[in-house]
C-alpha positions in Angstrom: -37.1 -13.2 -53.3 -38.0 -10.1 -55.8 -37.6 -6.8 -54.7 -41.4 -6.0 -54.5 -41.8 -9.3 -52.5 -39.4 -8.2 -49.8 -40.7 -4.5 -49.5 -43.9 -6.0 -49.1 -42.9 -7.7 -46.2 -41.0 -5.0 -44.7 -44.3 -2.5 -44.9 -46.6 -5.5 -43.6 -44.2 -6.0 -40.5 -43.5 -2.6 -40.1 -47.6 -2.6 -39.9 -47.7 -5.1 -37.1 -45.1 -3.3 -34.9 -47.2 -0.1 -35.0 -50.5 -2.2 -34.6 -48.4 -3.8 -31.5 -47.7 -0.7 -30.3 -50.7 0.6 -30.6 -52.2 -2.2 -28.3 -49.8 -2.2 -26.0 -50.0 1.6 -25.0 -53.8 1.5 -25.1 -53.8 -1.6 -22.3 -51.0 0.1 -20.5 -52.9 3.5 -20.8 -56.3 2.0 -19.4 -54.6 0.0 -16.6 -54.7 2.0 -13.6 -51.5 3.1 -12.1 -51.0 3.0 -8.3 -48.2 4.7 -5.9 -47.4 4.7 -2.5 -46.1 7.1 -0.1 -42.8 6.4 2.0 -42.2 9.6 3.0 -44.3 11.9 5.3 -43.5 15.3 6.0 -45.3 17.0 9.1 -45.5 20.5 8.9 -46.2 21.3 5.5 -49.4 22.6 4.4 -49.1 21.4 0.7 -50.6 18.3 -1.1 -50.3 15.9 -4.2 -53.2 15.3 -6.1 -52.2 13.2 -9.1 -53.8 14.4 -12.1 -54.5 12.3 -15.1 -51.1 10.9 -17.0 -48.5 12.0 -14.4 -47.8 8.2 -13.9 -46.8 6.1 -16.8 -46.5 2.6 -15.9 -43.7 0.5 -17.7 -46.5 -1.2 -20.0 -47.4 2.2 -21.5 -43.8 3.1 -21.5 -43.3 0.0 -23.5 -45.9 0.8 -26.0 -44.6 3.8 -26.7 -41.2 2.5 -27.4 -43.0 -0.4 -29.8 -45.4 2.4 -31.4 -41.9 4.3 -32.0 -39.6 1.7 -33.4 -42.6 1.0 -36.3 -43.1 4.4 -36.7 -39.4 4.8 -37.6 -39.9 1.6 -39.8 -42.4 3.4 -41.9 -40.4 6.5 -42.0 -37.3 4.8 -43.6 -39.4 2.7 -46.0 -41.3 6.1 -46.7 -38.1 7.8 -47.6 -36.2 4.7 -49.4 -39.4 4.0 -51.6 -39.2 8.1 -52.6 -35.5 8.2 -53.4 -36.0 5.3 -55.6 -38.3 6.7 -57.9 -36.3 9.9 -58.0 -34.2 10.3 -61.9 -30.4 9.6 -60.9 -28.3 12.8 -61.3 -25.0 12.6 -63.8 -22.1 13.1 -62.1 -20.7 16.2 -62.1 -17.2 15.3 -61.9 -16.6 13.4 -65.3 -17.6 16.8 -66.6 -14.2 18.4 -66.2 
């Protein structure tokens, strides 16, 4: 396989993971999350109102981690397709 071949493949596939990730979080984040209580305490005046996004349930946990993993895929593609085209420096050793 050529090298454009195979860096083709790697950007496609590191495509899909973010694509996957993307999916993932967005289900997870539209399922509702629920909790229970197993403690009660008596005398205290104060109460917990969940706001929006103090849950995370594992699915959006899971996207996130999918979403990140392809995000770092494109990263190191990113900077291994800039340091090829870069002119290669003589060595400034067999100068002495």
């Amino acid at each position: 396989m050529s090298e454009r071949t195979k860096s083709i493949v790697a950007w496609t596939i590191a495509g899909t993971v973010i694509a996957a990730g993307a999916v993932v979080l967005i289900v997870g984040l539209l399922t509702p999350v629920t909790f229970g209580w197993f403690a009660y305490q008596p005398l205290a005046d104060a109460m917990f109102v969940p706001g929006a996004g103090v849950f995370l349930s594992p699915i959006t946990i899971i996207g996130w981690v999918i979403l990140t993993i392809g995000l770092l895929a494109v990263a190191f593609l990113a900077g291994r397709r800039t340091a090829r085209g870069r002119p290669k420096r003589p060595n400034s050793d067999s100068a002495i």
